[in-house]
Short mmCIF file of the C-alpha atoms (twelve columns), coordinates in Angstrom:
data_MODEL
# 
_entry.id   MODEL 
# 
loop_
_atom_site.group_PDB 
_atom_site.id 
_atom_site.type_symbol 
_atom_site.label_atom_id 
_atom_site.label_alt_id 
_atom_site.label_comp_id 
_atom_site.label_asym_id 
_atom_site.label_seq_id 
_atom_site.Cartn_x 
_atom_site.Cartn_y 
_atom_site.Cartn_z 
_atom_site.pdbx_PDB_model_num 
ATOM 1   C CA . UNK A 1   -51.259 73.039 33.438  1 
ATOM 2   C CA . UNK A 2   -48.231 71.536 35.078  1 
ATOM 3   C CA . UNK A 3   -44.956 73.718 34.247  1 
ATOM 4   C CA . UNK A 4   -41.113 72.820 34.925  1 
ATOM 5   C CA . UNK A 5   -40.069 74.149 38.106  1 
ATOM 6   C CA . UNK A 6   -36.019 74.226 39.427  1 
ATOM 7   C CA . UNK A 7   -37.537 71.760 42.318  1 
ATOM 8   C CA . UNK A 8   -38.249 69.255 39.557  1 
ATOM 9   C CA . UNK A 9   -35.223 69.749 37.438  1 
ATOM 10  C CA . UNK A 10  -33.333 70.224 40.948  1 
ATOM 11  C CA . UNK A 11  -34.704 66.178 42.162  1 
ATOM 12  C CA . UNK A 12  -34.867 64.954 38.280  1 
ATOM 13  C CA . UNK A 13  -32.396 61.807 38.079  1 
ATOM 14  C CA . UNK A 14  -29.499 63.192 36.662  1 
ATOM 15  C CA . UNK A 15  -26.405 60.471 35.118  1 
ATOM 16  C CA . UNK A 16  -23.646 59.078 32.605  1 
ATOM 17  C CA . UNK A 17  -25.968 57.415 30.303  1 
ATOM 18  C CA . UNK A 18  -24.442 54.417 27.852  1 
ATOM 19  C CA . UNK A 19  -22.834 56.816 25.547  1 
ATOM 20  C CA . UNK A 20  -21.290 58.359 28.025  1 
ATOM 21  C CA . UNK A 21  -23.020 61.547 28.177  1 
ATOM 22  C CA . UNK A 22  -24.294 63.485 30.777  1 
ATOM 23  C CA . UNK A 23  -28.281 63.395 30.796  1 
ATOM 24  C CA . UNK A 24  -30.858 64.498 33.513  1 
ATOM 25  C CA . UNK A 25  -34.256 62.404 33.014  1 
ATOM 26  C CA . UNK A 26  -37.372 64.635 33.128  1 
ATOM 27  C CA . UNK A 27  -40.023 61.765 31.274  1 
ATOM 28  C CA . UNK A 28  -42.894 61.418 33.463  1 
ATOM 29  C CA . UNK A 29  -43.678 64.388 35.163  1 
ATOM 30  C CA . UNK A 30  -47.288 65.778 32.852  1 
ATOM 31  C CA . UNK A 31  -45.329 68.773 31.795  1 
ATOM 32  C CA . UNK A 32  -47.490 70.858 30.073  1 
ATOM 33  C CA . UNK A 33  -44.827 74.067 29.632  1 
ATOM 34  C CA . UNK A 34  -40.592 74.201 29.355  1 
ATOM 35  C CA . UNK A 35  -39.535 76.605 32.048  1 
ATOM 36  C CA . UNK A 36  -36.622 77.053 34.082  1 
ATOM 37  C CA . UNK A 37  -33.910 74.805 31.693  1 
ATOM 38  C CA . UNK A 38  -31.615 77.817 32.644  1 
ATOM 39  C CA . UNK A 39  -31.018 75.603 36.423  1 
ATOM 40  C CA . UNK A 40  -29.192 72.801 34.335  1 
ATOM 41  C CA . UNK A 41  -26.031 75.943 33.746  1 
ATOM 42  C CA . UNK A 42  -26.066 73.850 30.328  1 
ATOM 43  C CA . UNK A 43  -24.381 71.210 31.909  1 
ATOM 44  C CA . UNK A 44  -26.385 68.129 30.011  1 
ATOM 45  C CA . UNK A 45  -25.341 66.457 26.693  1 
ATOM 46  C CA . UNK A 46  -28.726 64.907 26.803  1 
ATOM 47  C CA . UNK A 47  -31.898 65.833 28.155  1 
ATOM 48  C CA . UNK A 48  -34.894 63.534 28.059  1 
ATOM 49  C CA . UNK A 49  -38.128 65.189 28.183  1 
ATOM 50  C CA . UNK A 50  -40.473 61.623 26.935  1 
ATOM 51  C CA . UNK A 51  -43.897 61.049 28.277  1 
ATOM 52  C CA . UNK A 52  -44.920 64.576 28.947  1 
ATOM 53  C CA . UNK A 53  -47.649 66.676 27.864  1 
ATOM 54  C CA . UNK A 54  -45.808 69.423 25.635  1 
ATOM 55  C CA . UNK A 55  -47.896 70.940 22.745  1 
ATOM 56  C CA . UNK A 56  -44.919 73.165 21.528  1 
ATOM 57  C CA . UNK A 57  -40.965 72.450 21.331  1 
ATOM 58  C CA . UNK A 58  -39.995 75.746 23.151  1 
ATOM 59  C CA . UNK A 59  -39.011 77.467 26.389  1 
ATOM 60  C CA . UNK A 60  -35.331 76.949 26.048  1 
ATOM 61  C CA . UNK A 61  -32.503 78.566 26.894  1 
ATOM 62  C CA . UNK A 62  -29.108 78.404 25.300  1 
ATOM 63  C CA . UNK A 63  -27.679 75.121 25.288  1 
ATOM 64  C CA . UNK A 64  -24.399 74.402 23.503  1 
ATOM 65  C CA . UNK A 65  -23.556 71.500 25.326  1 
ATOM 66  C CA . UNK A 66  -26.892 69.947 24.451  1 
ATOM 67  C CA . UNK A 67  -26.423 66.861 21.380  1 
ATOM 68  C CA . UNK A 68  -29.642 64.890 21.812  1 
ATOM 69  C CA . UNK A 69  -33.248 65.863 22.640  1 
ATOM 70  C CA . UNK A 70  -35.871 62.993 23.322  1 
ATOM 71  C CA . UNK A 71  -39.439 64.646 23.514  1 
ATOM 72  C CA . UNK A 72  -41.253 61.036 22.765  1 
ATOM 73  C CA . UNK A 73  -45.006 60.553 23.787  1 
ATOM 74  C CA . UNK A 74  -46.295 64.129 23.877  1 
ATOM 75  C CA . UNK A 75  -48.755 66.113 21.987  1 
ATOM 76  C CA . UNK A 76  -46.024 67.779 20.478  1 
ATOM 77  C CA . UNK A 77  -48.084 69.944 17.607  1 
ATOM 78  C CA . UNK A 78  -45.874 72.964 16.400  1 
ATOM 79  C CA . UNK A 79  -42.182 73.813 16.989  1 
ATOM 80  C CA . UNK A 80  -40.809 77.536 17.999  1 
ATOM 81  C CA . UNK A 81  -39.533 79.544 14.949  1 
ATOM 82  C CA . UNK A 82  -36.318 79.942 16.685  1 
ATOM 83  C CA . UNK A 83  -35.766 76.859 18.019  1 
ATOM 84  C CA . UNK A 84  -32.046 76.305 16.433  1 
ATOM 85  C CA . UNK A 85  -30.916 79.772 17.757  1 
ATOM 86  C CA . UNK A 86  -30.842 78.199 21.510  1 
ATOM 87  C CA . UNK A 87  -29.935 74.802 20.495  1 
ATOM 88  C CA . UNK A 88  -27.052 75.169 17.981  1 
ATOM 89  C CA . UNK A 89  -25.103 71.749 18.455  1 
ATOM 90  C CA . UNK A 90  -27.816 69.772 18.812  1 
ATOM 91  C CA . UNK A 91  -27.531 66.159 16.517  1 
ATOM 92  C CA . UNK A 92  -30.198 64.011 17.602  1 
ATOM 93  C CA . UNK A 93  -33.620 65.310 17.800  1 
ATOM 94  C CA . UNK A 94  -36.366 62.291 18.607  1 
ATOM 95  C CA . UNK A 95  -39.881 63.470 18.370  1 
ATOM 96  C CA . UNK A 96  -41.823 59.941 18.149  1 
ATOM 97  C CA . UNK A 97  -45.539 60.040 18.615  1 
ATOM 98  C CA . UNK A 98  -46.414 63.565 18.676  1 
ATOM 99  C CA . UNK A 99  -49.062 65.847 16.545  1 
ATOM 100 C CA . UNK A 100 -46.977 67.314 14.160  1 
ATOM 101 C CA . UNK A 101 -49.249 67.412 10.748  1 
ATOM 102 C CA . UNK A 102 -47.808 69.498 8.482   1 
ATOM 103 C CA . UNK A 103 -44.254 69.962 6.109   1 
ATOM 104 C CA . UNK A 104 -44.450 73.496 7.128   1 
ATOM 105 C CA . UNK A 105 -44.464 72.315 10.950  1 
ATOM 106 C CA . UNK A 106 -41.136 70.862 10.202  1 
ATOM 107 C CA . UNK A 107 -39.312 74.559 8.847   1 
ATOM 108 C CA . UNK A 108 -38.087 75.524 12.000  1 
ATOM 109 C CA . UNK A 109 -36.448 72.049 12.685  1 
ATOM 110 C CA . UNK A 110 -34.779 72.171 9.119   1 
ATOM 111 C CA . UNK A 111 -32.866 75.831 10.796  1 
ATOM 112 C CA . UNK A 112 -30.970 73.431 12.510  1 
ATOM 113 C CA . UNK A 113 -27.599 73.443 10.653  1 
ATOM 114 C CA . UNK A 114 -25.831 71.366 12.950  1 
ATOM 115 C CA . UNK A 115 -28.556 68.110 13.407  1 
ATOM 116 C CA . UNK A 116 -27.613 64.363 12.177  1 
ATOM 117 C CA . UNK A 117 -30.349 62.493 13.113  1 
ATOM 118 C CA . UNK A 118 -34.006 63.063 13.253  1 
ATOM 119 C CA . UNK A 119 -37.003 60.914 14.105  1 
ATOM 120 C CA . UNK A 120 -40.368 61.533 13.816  1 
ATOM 121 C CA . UNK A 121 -41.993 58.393 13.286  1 
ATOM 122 C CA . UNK A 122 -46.038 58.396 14.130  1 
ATOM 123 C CA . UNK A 123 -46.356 61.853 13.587  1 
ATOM 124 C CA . UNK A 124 -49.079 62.501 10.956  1 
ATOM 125 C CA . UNK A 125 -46.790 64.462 8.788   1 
ATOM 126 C CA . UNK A 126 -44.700 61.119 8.564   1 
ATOM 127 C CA . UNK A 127 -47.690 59.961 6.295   1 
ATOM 128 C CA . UNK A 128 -47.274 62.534 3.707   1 
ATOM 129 C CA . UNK A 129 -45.963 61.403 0.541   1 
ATOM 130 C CA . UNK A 130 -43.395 64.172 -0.003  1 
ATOM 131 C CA . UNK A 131 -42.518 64.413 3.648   1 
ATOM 132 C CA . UNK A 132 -38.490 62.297 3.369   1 
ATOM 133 C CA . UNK A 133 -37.980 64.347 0.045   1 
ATOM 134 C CA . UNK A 134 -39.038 67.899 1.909   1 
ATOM 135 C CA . UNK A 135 -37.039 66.876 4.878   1 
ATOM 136 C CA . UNK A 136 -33.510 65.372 2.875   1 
ATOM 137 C CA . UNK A 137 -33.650 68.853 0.355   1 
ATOM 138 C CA . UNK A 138 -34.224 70.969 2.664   1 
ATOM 139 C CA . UNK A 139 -31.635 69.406 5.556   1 
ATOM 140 C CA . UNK A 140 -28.992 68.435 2.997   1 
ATOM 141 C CA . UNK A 141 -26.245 67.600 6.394   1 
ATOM 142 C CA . UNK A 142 -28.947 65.289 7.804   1 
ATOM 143 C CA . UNK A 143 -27.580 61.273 7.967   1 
ATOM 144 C CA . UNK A 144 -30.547 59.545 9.754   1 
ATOM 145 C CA . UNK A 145 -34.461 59.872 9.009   1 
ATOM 146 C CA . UNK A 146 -36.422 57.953 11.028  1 
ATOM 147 C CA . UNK A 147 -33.474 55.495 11.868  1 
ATOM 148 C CA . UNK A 148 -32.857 54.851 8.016   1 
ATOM 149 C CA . UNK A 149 -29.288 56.324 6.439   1 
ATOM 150 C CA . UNK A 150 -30.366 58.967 3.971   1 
ATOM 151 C CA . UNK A 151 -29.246 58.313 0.816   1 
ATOM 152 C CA . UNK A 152 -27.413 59.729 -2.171  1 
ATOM 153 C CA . UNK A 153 -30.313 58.537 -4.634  1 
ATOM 154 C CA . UNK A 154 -32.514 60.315 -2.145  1 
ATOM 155 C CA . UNK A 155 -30.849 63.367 -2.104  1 
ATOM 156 C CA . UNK A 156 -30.788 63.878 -6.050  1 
ATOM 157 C CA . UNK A 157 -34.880 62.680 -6.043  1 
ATOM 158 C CA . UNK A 158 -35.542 64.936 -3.703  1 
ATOM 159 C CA . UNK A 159 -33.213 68.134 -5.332  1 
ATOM 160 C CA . UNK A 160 -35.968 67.122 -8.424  1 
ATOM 161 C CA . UNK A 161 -39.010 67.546 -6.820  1 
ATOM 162 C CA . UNK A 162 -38.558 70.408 -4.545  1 
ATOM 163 C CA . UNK A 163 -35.372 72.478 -6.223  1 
ATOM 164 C CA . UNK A 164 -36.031 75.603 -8.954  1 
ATOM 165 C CA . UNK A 165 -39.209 77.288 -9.672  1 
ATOM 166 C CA . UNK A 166 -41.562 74.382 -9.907  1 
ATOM 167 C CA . UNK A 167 -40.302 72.942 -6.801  1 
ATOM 168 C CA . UNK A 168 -40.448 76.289 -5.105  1 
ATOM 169 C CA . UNK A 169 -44.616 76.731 -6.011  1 
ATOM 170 C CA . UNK A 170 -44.772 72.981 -5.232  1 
ATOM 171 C CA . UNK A 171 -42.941 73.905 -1.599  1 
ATOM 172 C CA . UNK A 172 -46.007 76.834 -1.030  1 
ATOM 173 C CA . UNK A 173 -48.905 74.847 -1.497  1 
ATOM 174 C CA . UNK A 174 -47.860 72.061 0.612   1 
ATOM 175 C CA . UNK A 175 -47.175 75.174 2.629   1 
ATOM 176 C CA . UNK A 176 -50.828 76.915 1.923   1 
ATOM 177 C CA . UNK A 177 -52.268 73.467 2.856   1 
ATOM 178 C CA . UNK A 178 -51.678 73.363 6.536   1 
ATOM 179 C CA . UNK A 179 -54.321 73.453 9.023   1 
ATOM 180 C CA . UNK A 180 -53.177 73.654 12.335  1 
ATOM 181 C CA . UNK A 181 -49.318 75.859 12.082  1 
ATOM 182 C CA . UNK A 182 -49.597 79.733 12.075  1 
ATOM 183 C CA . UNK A 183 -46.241 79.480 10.825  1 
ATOM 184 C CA . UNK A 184 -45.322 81.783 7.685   1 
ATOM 185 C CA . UNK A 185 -43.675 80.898 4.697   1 
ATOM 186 C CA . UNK A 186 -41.024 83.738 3.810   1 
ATOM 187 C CA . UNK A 187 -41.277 83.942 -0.071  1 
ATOM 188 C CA . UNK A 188 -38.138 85.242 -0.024  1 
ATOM 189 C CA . UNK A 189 -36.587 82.215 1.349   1 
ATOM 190 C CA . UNK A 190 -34.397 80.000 -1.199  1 
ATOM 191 C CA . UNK A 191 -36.789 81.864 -3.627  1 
ATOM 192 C CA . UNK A 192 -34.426 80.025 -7.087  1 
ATOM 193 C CA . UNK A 193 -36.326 83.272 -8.892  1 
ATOM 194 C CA . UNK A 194 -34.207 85.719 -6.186  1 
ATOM 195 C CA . UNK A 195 -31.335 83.655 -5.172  1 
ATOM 196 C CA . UNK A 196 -28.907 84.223 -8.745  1 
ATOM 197 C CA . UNK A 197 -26.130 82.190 -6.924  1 
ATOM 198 C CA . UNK A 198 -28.010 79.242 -7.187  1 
ATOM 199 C CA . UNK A 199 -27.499 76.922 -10.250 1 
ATOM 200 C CA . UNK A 200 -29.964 76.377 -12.617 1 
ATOM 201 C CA . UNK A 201 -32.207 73.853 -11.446 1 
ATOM 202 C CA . UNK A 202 -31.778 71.412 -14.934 1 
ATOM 203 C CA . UNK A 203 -27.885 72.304 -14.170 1 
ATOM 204 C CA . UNK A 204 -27.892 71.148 -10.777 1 
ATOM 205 C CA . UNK A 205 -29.971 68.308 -11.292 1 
ATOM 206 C CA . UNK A 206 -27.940 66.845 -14.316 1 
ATOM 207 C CA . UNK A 207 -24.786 67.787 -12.287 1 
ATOM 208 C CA . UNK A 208 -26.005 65.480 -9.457  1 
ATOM 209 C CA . UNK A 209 -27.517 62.168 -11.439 1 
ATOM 210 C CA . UNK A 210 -23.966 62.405 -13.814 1 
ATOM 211 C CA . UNK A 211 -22.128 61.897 -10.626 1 
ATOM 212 C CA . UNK A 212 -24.111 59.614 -9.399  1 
ATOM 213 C CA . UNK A 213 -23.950 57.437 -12.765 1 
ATOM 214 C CA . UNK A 214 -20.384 57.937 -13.004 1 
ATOM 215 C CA . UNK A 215 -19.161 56.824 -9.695  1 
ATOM 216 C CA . UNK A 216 -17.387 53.396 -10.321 1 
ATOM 217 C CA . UNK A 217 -15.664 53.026 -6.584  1 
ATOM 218 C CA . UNK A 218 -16.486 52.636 -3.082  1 
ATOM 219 C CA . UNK A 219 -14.010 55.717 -2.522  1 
ATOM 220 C CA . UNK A 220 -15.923 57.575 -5.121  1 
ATOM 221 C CA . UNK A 221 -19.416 57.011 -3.754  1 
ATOM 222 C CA . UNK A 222 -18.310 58.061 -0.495  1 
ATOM 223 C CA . UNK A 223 -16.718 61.363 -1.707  1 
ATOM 224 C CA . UNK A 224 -19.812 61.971 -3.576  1 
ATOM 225 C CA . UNK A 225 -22.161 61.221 -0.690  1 
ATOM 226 C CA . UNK A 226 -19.893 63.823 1.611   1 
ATOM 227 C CA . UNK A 227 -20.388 66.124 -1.083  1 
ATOM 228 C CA . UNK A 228 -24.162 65.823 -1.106  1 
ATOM 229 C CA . UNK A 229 -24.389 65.840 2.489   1 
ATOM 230 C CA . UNK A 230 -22.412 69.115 3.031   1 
ATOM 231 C CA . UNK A 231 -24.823 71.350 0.245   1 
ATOM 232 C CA . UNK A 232 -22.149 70.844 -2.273  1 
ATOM 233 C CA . UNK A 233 -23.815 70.865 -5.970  1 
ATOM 234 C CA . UNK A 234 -21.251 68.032 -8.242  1 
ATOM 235 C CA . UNK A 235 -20.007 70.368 -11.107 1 
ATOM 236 C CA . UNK A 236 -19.270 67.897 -14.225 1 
ATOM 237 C CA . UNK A 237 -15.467 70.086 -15.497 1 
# 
């Protein structure tokens, strides 16, 4: 069990990288547990933890300053609950080749209101069949998946298979299925049975495929695509 000491992130390589930012390099060293991230002050836009031996995204502190998180080539399995709560500006989160099996794996990343892009290409989860569509409803601001621009078409499949009652059932046995998260599905959650300031589902779901069949300009796709990406449900007046 190797654990992150201030000596390590003390003599870690720490620079502008292309974009600019500031990162400090931490790949390499076996980690095994996230401790002492409170020595950086929050002074990093970029920390890079690749080629480690994390089984669980946690053991941060509060970072605002943080934007992208590289945790590549671990063993990466579950994710804390309250993950976004210390990282609230983070964009990029890159999680390739890790062990994360299940959707419900992925709820805690989906808390994080303020991410962009996401990768998490040759995780097992990546081979579920509803994993893009669980991922785009349920992060509606996300632009990037796995390096490909998520799309309005996307969105408005994805608002059909997982939005009102039947997606909500659909959403807990996926849920009920996992095998290796402890994590717990709140039932009271986006619960469309609760929630009465929700549309209908059959209104929001026309709403969205009218707009998308009536855009007829590049200006108008692109207003339309904000409005998807923001949460915002198309009202036909």
């Amino acid at each position: 069990m190797v654990k992150l000491t201030r000596e390590m992130v003390n003599k870690s390589p720490q620079y502008r990288n292309p974009l600019k930012d500031r990162e400090i390099d931490l790949r390499g060293n076996k980690i095994t547990i996230l401790e002492n991230l409170g020595v950086t002050k929050d002074q990093f836009d970029s920390i890079d933890l690749s080629d480690n031996d994390l089984k669980k995204l946690d053991g941060f502190p509060v970072l605002k300053h943080l934007k992208l998180l590289m945790v590549c080539n671990n063993h990466v399995s579950r994710v804390a609950q309250d993950l976004a709560n210390f990282l609230p500006n983070l964009q990029r989160l890159v999680l390739t080749n890790n062990n994360i099996s299940e959707l419900a794996d992925l709820l805690p990343i989906t808390k994080m209101k303020s991410l962009q892009a996401l990768t998490l290409l040759r995780n097992p989860v990546a081979n579920n069949p509803s994993y893009r569509s669980f991922l785009i409803f349920h992060m509606p601001y996300l632009k990037y998946l796995d390096g490909q621009k998520v799309m309005p078409l996307e969105i408005y499949e994805s608002t059909i298979k997982f939005d009102g009652i039947a997606g909500f059932k659909l959403m807990k046995e996926l849920i009920e299925t996992r095998t290796r998260s402890k994590i717990r599905f709140d039932q009271n959650t986006d619960n469309p049975e609760t929630d009465q300031s929700q549309p209908h589902v059959g209104q929001r779901t026309m709403a969205i495929k009218n707009a998308i069949q009536n855009v007829k300009t590049y200006e108008e796709a692109k207003r339309l695509e904000n409005s998807l990406k923001s949460g915002d449900v198309p009202v036909r007046k």
